[in-house]
VOTI-902582 format. One record per residue: x, y, z of N, C-alpha, C in turn; chain. Coordinates in pm, whole numbers, plus 50000, padded with zeros to 5 digits. Layout:
{nX: X nY: Y nZ: Z caX: X caY: Y caZ: Z cX: X cY: Y cZ: Z unit: A}
...
//
This chain:
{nX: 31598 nY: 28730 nZ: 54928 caX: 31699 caY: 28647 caZ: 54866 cX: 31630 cY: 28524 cZ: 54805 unit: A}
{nX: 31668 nY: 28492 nZ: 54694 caX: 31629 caY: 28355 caZ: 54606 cX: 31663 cY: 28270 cZ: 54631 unit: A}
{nX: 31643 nY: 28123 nZ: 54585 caX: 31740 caY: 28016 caZ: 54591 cX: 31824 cY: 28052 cZ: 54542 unit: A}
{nX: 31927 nY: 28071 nZ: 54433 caX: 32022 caY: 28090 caZ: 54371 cX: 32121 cY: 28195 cZ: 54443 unit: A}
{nX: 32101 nY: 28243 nZ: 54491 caX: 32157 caY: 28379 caZ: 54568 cX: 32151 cY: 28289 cZ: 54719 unit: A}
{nX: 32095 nY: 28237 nZ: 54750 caX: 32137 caY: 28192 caZ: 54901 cX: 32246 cY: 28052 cZ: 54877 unit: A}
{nX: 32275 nY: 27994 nZ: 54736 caX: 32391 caY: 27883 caZ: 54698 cX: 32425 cY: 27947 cZ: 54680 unit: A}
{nX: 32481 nY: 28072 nZ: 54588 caX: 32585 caY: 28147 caZ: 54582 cX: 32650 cY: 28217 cZ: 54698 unit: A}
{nX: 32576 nY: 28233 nZ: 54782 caX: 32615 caY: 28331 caZ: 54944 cX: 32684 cY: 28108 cZ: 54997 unit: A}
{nX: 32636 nY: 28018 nZ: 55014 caX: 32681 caY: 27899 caZ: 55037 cX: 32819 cY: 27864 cZ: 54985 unit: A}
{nX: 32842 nY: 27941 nZ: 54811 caX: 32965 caY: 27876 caZ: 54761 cX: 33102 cY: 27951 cZ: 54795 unit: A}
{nX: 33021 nY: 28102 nZ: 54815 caX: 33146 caY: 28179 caZ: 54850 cX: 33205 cY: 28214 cZ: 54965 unit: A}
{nX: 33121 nY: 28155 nZ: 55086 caX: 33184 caY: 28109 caZ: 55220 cX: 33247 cY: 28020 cZ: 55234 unit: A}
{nX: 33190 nY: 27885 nZ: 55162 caX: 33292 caY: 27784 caZ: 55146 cX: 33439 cY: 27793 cZ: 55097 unit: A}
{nX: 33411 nY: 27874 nZ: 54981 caX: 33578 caY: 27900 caZ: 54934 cX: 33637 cY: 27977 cZ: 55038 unit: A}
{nX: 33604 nY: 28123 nZ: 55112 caX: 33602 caY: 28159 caZ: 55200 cX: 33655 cY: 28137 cZ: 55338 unit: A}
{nX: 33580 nY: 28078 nZ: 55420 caX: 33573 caY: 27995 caZ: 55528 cX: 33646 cY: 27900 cZ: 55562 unit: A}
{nX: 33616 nY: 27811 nZ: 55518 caX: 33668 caY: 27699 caZ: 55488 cX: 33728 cY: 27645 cZ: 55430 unit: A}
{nX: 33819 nY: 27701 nZ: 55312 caX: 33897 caY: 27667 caZ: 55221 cX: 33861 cY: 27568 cZ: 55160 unit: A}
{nX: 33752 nY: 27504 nZ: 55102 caX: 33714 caY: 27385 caZ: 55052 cX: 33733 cY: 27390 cZ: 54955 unit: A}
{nX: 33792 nY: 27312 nZ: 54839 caX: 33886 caY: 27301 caZ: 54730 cX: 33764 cY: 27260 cZ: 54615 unit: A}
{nX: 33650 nY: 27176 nZ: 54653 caX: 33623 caY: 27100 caZ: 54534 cX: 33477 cY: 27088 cZ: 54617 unit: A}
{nX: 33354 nY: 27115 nZ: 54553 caX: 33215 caY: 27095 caZ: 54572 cX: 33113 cY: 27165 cZ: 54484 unit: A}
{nX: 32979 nY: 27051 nZ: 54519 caX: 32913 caY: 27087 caZ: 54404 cX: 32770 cY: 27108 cZ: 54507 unit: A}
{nX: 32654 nY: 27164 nZ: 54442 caX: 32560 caY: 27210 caZ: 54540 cX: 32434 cY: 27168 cZ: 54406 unit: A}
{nX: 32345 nY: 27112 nZ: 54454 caX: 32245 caY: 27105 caZ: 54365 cX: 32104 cY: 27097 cZ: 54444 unit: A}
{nX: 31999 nY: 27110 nZ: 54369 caX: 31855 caY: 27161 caZ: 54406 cX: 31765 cY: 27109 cZ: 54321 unit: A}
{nX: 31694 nY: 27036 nZ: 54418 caX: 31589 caY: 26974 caZ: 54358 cX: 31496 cY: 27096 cZ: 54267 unit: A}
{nX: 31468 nY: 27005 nZ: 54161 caX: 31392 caY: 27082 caZ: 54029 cX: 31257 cY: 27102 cZ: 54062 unit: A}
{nX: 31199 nY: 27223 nZ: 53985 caX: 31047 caY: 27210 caZ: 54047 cX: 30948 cY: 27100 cZ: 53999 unit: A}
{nX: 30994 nY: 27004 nZ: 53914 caX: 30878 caY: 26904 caZ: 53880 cX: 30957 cY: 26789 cZ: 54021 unit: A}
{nX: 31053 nY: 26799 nZ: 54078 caX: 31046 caY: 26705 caZ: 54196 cX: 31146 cY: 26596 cZ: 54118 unit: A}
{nX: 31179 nY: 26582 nZ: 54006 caX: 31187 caY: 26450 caZ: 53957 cX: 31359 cY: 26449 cZ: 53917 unit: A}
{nX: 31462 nY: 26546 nZ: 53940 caX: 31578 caY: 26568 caZ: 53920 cX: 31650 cY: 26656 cZ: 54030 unit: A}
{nX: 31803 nY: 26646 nZ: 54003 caX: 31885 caY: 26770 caZ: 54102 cX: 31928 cY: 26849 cZ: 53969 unit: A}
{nX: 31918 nY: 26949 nZ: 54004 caX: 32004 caY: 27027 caZ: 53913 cX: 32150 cY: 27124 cZ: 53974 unit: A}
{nX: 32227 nY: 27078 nZ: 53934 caX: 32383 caY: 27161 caZ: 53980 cX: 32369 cY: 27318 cZ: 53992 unit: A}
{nX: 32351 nY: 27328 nZ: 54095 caX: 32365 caY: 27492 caZ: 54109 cX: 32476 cY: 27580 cZ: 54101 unit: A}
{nX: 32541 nY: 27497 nZ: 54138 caX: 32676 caY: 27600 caZ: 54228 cX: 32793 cY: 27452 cZ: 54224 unit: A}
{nX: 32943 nY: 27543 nZ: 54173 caX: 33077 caY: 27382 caZ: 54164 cX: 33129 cY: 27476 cZ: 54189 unit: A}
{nX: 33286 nY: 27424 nZ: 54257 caX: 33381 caY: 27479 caZ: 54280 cX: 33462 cY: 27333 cZ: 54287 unit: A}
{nX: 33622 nY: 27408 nZ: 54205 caX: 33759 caY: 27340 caZ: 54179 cX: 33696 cY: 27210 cZ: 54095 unit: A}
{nX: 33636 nY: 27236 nZ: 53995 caX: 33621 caY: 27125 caZ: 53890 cX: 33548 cY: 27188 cZ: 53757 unit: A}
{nX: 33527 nY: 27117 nZ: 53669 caX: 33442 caY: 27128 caZ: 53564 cX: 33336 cY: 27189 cZ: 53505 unit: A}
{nX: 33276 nY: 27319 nZ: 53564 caX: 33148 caY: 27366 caZ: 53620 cX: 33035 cY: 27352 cZ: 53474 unit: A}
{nX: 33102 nY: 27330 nZ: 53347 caX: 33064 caY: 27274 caZ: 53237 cX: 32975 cY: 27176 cZ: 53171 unit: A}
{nX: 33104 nY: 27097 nZ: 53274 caX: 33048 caY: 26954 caZ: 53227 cX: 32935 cY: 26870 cZ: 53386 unit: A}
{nX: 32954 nY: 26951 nZ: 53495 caX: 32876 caY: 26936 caZ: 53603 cX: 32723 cY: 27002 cZ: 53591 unit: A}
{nX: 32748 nY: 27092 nZ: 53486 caX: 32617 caY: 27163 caZ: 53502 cX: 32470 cY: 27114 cZ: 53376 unit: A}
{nX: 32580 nY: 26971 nZ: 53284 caX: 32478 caY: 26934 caZ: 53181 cX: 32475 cY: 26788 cZ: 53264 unit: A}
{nX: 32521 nY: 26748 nZ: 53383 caX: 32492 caY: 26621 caZ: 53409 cX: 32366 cY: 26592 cZ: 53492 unit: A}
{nX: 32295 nY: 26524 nZ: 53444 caX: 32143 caY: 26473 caZ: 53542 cX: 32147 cY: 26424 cZ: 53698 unit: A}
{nX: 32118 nY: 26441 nZ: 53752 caX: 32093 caY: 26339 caZ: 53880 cX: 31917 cY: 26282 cZ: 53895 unit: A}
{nX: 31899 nY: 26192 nZ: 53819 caX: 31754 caY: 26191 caZ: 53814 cX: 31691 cY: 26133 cZ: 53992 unit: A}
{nX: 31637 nY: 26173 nZ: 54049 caX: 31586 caY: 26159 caZ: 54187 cX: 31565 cY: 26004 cZ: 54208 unit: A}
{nX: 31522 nY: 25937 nZ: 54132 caX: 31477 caY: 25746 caZ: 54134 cX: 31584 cY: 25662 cZ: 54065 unit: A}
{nX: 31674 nY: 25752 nZ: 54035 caX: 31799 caY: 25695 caZ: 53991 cX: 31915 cY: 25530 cZ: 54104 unit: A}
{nX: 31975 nY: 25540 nZ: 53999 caX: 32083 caY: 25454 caZ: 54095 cX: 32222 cY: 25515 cZ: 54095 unit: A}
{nX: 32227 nY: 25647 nZ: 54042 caX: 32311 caY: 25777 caZ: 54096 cX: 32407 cY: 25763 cZ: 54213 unit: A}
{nX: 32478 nY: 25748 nZ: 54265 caX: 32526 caY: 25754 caZ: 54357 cX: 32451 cY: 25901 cZ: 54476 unit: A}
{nX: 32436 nY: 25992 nZ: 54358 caX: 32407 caY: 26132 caZ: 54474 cX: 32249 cY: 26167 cZ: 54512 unit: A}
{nX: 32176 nY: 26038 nZ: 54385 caX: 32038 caY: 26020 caZ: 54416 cX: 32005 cY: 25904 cZ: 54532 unit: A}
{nX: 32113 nY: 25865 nZ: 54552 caX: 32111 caY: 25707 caZ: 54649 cX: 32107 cY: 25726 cZ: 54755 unit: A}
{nX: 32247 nY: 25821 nZ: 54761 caX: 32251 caY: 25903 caZ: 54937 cX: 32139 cY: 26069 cZ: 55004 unit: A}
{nX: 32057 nY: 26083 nZ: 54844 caX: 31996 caY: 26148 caZ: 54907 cX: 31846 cY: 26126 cZ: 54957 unit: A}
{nX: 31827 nY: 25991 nZ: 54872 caX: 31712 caY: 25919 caZ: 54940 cX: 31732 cY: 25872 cZ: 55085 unit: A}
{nX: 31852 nY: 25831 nZ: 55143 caX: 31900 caY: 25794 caZ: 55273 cX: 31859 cY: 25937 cZ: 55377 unit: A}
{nX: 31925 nY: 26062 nZ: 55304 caX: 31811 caY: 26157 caZ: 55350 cX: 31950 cY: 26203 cZ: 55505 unit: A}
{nX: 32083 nY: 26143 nZ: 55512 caX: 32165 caY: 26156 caZ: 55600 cX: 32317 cY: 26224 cZ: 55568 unit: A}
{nX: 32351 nY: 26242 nZ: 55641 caX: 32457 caY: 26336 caZ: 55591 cX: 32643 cY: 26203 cZ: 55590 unit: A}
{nX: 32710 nY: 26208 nZ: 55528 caX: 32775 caY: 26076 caZ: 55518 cX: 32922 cY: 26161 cZ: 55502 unit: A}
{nX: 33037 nY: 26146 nZ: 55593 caX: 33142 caY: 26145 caZ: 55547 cX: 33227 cY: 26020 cZ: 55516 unit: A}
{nX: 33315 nY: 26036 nZ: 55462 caX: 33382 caY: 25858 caZ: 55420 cX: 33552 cY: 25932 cZ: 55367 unit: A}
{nX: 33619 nY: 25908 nZ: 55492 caX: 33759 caY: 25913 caZ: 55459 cX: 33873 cY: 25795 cZ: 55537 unit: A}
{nX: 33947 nY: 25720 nZ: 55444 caX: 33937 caY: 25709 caZ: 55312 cX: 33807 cY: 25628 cZ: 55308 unit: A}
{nX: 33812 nY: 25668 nZ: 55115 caX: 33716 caY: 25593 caZ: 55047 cX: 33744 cY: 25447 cZ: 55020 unit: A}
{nX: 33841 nY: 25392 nZ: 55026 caX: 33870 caY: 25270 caZ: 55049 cX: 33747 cY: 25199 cZ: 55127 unit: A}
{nX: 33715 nY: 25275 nZ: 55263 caX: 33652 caY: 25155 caZ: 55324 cX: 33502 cY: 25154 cZ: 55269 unit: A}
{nX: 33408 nY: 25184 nZ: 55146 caX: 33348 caY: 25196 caZ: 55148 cX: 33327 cY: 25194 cZ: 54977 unit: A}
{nX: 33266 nY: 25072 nZ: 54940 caX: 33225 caY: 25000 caZ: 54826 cX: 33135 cY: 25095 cZ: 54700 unit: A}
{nX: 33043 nY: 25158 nZ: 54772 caX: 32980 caY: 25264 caZ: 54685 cX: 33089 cY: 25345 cZ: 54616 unit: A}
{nX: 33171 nY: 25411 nZ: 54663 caX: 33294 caY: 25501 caZ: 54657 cX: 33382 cY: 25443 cZ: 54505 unit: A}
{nX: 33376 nY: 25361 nZ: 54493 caX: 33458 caY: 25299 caZ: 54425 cX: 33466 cY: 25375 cZ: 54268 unit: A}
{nX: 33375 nY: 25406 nZ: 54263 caX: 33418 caY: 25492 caZ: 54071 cX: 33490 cY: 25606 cZ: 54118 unit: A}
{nX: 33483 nY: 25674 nZ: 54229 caX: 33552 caY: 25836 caZ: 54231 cX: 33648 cY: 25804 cZ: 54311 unit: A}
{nX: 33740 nY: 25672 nZ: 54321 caX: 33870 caY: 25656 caZ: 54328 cX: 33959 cY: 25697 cZ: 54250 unit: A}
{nX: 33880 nY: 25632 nZ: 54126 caX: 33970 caY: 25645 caZ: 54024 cX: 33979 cY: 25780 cZ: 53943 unit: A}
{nX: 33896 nY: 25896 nZ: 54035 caX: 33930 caY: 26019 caZ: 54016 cX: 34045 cY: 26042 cZ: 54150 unit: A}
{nX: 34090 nY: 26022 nZ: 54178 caX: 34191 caY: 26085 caZ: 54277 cX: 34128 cY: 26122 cZ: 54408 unit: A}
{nX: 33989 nY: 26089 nZ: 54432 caX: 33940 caY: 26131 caZ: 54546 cX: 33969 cY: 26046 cZ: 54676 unit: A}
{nX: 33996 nY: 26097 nZ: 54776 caX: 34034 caY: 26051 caZ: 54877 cX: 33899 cY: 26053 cZ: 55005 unit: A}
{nX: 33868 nY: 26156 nZ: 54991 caX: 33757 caY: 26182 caZ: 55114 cX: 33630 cY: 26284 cZ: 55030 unit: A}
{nX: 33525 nY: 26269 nZ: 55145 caX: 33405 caY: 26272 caZ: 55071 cX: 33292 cY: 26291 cZ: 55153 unit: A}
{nX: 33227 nY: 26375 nZ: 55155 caX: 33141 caY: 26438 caZ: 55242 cX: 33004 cY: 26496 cZ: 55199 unit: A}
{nX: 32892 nY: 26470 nZ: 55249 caX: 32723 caY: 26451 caZ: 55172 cX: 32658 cY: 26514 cZ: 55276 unit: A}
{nX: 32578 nY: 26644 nZ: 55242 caX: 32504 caY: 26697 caZ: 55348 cX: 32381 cY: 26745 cZ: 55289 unit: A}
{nX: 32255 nY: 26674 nZ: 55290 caX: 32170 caY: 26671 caZ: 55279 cX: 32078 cY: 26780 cZ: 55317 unit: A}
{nX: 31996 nY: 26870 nZ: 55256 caX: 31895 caY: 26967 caZ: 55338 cX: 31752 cY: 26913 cZ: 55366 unit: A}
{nX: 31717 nY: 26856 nZ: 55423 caX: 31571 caY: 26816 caZ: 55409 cX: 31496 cY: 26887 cZ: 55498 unit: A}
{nX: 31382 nY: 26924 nZ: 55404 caX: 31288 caY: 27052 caZ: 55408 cX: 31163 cY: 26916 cZ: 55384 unit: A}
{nX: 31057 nY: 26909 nZ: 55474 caX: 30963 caY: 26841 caZ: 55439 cX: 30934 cY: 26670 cZ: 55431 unit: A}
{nX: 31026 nY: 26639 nZ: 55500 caX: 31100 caY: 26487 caZ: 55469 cX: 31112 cY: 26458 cZ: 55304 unit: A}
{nX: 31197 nY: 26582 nZ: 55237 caX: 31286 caY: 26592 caZ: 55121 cX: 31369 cY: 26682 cZ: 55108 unit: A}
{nX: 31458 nY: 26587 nZ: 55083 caX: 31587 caY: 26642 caZ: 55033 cX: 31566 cY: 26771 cZ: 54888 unit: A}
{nX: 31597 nY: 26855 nZ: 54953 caX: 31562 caY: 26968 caZ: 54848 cX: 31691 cY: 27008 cZ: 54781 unit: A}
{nX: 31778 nY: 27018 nZ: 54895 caX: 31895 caY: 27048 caZ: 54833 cX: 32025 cY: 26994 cZ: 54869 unit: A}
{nX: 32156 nY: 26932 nZ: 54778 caX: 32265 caY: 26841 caZ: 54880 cX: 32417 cY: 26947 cZ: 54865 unit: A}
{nX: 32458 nY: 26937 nZ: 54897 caX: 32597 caY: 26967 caZ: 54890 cX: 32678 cY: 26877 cZ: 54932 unit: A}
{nX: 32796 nY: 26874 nZ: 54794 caX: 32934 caY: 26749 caZ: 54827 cX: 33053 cY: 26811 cZ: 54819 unit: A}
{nX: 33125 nY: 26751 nZ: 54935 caX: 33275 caY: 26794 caZ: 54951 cX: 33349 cY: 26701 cZ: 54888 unit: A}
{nX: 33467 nY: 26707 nZ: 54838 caX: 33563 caY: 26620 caZ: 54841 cX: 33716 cY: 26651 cZ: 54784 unit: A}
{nX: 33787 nY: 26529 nZ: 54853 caX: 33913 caY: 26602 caZ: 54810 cX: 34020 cY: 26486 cZ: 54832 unit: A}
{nX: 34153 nY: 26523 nZ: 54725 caX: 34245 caY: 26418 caZ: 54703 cX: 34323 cY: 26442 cZ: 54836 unit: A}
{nX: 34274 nY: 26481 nZ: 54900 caX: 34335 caY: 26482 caZ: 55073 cX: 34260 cY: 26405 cZ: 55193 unit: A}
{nX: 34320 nY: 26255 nZ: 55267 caX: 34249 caY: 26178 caZ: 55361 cX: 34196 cY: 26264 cZ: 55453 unit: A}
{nX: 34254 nY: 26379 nZ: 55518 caX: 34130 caY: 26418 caZ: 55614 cX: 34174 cY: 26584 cZ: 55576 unit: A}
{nX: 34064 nY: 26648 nZ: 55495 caX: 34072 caY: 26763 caZ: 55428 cX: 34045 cY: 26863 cZ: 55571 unit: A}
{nX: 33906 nY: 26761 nZ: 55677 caX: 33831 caY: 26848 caZ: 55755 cX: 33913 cY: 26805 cZ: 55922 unit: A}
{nX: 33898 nY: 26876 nZ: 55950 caX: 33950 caY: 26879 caZ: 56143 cX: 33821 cY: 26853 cZ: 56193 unit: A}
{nX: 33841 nY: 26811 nZ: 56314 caX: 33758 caY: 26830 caZ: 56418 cX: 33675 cY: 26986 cZ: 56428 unit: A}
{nX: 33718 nY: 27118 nZ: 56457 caX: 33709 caY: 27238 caZ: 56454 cX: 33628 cY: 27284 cZ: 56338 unit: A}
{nX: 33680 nY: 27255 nZ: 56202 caX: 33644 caY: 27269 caZ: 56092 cX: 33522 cY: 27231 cZ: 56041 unit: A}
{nX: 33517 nY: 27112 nZ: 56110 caX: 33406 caY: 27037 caZ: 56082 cX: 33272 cY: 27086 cZ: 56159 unit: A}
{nX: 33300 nY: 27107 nZ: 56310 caX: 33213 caY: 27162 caZ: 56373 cX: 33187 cY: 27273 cZ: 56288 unit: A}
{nX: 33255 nY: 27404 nZ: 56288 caX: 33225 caY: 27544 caZ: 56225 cX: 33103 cY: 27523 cZ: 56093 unit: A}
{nX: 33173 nY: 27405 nZ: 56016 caX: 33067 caY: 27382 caZ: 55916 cX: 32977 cY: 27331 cZ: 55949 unit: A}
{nX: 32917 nY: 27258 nZ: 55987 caX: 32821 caY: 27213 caZ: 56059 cX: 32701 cY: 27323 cZ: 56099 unit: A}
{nX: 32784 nY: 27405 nZ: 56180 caX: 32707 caY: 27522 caZ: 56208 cX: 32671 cY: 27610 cZ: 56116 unit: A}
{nX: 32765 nY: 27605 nZ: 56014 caX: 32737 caY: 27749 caZ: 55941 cX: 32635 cY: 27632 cZ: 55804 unit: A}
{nX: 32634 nY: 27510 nZ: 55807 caX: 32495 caY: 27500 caZ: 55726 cX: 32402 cY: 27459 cZ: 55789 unit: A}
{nX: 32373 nY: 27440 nZ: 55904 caX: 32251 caY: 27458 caZ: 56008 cX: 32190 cY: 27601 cZ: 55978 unit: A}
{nX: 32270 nY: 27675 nZ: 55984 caX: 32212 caY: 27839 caZ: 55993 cX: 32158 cY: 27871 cZ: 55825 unit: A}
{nX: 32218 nY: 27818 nZ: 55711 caX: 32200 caY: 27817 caZ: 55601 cX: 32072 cY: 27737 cZ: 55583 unit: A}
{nX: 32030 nY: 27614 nZ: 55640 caX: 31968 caY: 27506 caZ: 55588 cX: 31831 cY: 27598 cZ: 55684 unit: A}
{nX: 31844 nY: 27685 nZ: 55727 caX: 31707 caY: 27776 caZ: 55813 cX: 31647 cY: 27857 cZ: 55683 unit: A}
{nX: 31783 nY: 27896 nZ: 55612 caX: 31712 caY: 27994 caZ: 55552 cX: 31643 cY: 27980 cZ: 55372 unit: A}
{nX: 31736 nY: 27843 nZ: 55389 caX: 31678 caY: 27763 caZ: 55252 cX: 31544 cY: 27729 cZ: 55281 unit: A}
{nX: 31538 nY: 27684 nZ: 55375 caX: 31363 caY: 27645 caZ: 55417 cX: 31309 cY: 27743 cZ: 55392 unit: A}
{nX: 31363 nY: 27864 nZ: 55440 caX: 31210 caY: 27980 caZ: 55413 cX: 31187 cY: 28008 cZ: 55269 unit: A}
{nX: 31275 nY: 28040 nZ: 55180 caX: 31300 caY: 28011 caZ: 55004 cX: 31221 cY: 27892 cZ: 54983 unit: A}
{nX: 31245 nY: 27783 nZ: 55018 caX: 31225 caY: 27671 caZ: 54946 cX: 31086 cY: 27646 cZ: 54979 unit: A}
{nX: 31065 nY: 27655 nZ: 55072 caX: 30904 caY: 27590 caZ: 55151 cX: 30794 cY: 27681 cZ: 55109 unit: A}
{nX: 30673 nY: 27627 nZ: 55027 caX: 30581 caY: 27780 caZ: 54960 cX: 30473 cY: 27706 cZ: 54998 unit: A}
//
Protein backbone atom coordinates (compact mmCIF):
# COMPACT_ATOMS: atom_id res chain seq x y z
CA UNK A 1 0.00 0.00 0.00
CA UNK A 2 1.19 3.69 -0.86
CA UNK A 3 0.77 6.81 0.84
CA UNK A 4 -2.21 7.75 -1.08
CA UNK A 5 -4.04 4.50 -0.65
CA UNK A 6 -3.38 4.35 3.12
CA UNK A 7 -5.32 8.40 3.22
CA UNK A 8 -7.78 7.06 1.16
CA UNK A 9 -8.33 3.70 3.39
CA UNK A 10 -8.10 6.98 6.42
CA UNK A 11 -10.92 9.03 4.52
CA UNK A 12 -13.26 6.30 4.00
CA UNK A 13 -13.39 5.05 7.57
CA UNK A 14 -13.83 8.34 8.69
CA UNK A 15 -16.92 8.89 6.65
CA UNK A 16 -17.59 5.38 7.67
CA UNK A 17 -16.89 5.04 11.26
CA UNK A 18 -17.25 7.89 12.51
CA UNK A 19 -19.50 9.89 10.67
CA UNK A 20 -17.20 12.85 10.39
CA UNK A 21 -18.81 15.47 8.26
CA UNK A 22 -15.89 17.77 7.25
CA UNK A 23 -11.87 16.98 7.09
CA UNK A 24 -8.94 17.43 5.31
CA UNK A 25 -5.69 15.15 5.43
CA UNK A 26 -2.44 16.45 4.05
CA UNK A 27 1.28 15.15 3.64
CA UNK A 28 4.24 16.56 3.82
CA UNK A 29 5.87 17.03 0.21
CA UNK A 30 9.00 15.32 -0.69
CA UNK A 31 11.21 18.49 -0.82
CA UNK A 32 10.05 18.82 3.09
CA UNK A 33 9.10 22.42 2.48
CA UNK A 34 5.03 22.22 2.07
CA UNK A 35 1.67 20.06 3.00
CA UNK A 36 -0.06 19.04 0.26
CA UNK A 37 -4.01 18.15 0.63
CA UNK A 38 -4.46 14.67 0.08
CA UNK A 39 -7.69 13.63 0.95
CA UNK A 40 -11.20 16.43 1.99
CA UNK A 41 -14.34 15.49 2.88
CA UNK A 42 -17.79 17.77 3.17
CA UNK A 43 -16.10 20.85 1.59
CA UNK A 44 -14.44 22.22 -1.44
CA UNK A 45 -12.01 19.46 -2.52
CA UNK A 46 -11.12 22.07 -5.45
CA UNK A 47 -10.33 24.79 -3.97
CA UNK A 48 -8.51 22.76 -0.86
CA UNK A 49 -6.44 20.95 -3.18
CA UNK A 50 -4.72 24.31 -4.98
CA UNK A 51 -4.18 25.81 -1.44
CA UNK A 52 -0.43 25.84 0.00
CA UNK A 53 0.43 25.16 3.51
CA UNK A 54 4.02 26.22 3.25
CA UNK A 55 5.84 24.32 6.41
CA UNK A 56 7.71 27.91 7.87
CA UNK A 57 4.61 29.58 7.30
CA UNK A 58 2.34 31.52 9.74
CA UNK A 59 -0.54 29.14 8.43
CA UNK A 60 -2.53 28.33 11.05
CA UNK A 61 -2.07 24.36 10.03
CA UNK A 62 1.74 25.03 9.63
CA UNK A 63 1.72 26.59 13.27
CA UNK A 64 0.04 23.68 14.94
CA UNK A 65 2.04 21.37 13.15
CA UNK A 66 5.28 22.69 14.22
CA UNK A 67 3.78 22.33 17.94
CA UNK A 68 3.96 18.73 16.68
CA UNK A 69 0.56 18.02 19.27
CA UNK A 70 -2.66 17.00 18.66
CA UNK A 71 -5.28 20.06 19.73
CA UNK A 72 -9.00 19.90 20.09
CA UNK A 73 -10.83 23.35 20.73
CA UNK A 74 -14.61 23.27 21.25
CA UNK A 75 -15.99 26.03 21.23
CA UNK A 76 -13.67 28.02 19.26
CA UNK A 77 -14.55 30.98 21.08
CA UNK A 78 -12.10 30.20 23.73
CA UNK A 79 -9.25 30.28 21.64
CA UNK A 80 -7.75 33.39 19.69
CA UNK A 81 -5.91 31.51 16.87
CA UNK A 82 -9.47 30.14 15.84
CA UNK A 83 -10.74 33.29 15.06
CA UNK A 84 -10.83 33.40 11.01
CA UNK A 85 -12.78 29.89 10.85
CA UNK A 86 -15.51 31.41 12.97
CA UNK A 87 -16.55 33.22 10.53
CA UNK A 88 -16.90 30.03 8.56
CA UNK A 89 -19.52 28.54 10.80
CA UNK A 90 -17.07 26.39 12.57
CA UNK A 91 -17.75 25.52 15.92
CA UNK A 92 -15.22 22.76 16.95
CA UNK A 93 -11.96 21.68 15.71
CA UNK A 94 -9.66 18.98 16.02
CA UNK A 95 -5.60 18.58 14.83
CA UNK A 96 -3.90 15.26 14.84
CA UNK A 97 -0.59 15.31 13.96
CA UNK A 98 1.53 12.08 12.65
CA UNK A 99 5.03 12.49 13.61
CA UNK A 100 7.33 10.06 12.07
CA UNK A 101 10.94 11.18 12.98
CA UNK A 102 10.30 14.23 15.17
CA UNK A 103 8.18 15.42 11.90
CA UNK A 104 5.11 15.91 11.27
CA UNK A 105 4.66 14.06 8.02
CA UNK A 106 1.23 13.99 7.91
CA UNK A 107 -1.97 16.07 9.81
CA UNK A 108 -5.48 15.47 9.68
CA UNK A 109 -8.36 18.16 10.65
CA UNK A 110 -11.75 17.68 11.92
CA UNK A 111 -14.27 20.16 12.20
CA UNK A 112 -17.67 21.02 12.46
CA UNK A 113 -20.59 23.64 12.86
CA UNK A 114 -21.49 21.34 15.84
CA UNK A 115 -19.97 22.30 19.71
CA UNK A 116 -19.21 18.79 20.54
CA UNK A 117 -19.37 16.74 17.16
CA UNK A 118 -17.08 13.97 19.24
CA UNK A 119 -18.21 11.91 22.57
CA UNK A 120 -16.15 10.61 24.94
CA UNK A 121 -16.47 6.91 23.15
CA UNK A 122 -16.00 8.41 19.81
CA UNK A 123 -13.21 10.04 20.58
CA UNK A 124 -11.48 7.19 22.22
CA UNK A 125 -12.39 4.74 19.06
CA UNK A 126 -10.61 7.44 17.02
CA UNK A 127 -7.83 7.76 18.78
CA UNK A 128 -7.28 4.20 18.38
CA UNK A 129 -8.10 3.70 14.99
CA UNK A 130 -5.29 6.53 14.08
CA UNK A 131 -2.74 5.06 16.41
CA UNK A 132 -3.12 1.86 14.34
CA UNK A 133 -3.06 4.03 11.06
CA UNK A 134 -0.19 6.36 12.21
CA UNK A 135 1.90 2.53 12.48
CA UNK A 136 1.36 2.03 9.15
CA UNK A 137 2.06 5.47 7.69
CA UNK A 138 5.42 5.12 9.30
CA UNK A 139 6.26 2.07 7.40
CA UNK A 140 5.20 4.05 3.85
CA UNK A 141 6.59 7.10 4.95
CA UNK A 142 9.96 6.24 6.71
CA UNK A 143 12.69 5.10 3.73
Amino acid sequence: MNAQEMLDLIKEFSDRMFDLPHFVIAILSGDNKKYDIRAVSGCDETFLRRTEIEVDSNQLMAVLARDKKPIFISPLAQDPRFDKLRYLSIKSFLFIPFVIQDRVMVFYVLYSNEMDFLDQEKFSNFQIFFNQIAIGLQKILVV
